[in-house]
N, C-alpha and C positions, 0 to 999 in steps of 0.2 A: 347522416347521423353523426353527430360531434362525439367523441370518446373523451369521457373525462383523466384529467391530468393525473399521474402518479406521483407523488415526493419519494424517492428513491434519497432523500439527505440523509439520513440515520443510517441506510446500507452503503451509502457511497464516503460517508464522511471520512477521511486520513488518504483518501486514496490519490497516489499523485496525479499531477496534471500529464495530461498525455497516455496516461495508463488505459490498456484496454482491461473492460470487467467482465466476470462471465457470474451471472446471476442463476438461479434454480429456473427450470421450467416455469414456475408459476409463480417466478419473482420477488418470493417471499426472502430469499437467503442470497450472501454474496459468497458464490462459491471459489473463484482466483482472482486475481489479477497480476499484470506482466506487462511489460513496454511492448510487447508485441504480439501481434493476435495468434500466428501459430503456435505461441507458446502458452497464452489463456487458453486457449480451446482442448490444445494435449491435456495442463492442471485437470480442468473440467473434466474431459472425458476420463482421466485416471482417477478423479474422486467421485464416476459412476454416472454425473449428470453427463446423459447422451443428447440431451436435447437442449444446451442453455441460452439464457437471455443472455447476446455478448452486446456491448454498447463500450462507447470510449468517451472518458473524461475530457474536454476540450483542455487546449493547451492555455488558450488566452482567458480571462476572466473574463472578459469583456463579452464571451457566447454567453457565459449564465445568465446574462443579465437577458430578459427579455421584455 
């Protein structure tokens, strides 16, 4: 069963390249972001999401493209 595709552009837009992000459980909100993942995940848990969506910006421009 195929999962349709999310646009995460509007919560991800300014965020730099290489940056990891830590989204809300249910991906609605962009809760930190940080060059590094143990330090997204502390933001996170210190602004209460115990459970968040973490994903990382690609460095190159060339991964968005698909």
């Amino acid at each position: 069963m195929a999962t349709a595709a999310i646009d995460f552009g509007d919560l991800l837009c300014g965020i730099p390249r290489g940056a990891w992000v830590a989204l809300s459980h249910d991906e609605s909100s962009l809760i930190a972001y940080a060059a590094e993942l143990k330090v997204v995940l502390a933001l996170a848990i210190k602004k209460g999401e115990s459970d968040p969506v973490i994903l990382r910006i690609p460095e190159l421009p060339a991964a968005l493209l698909l």
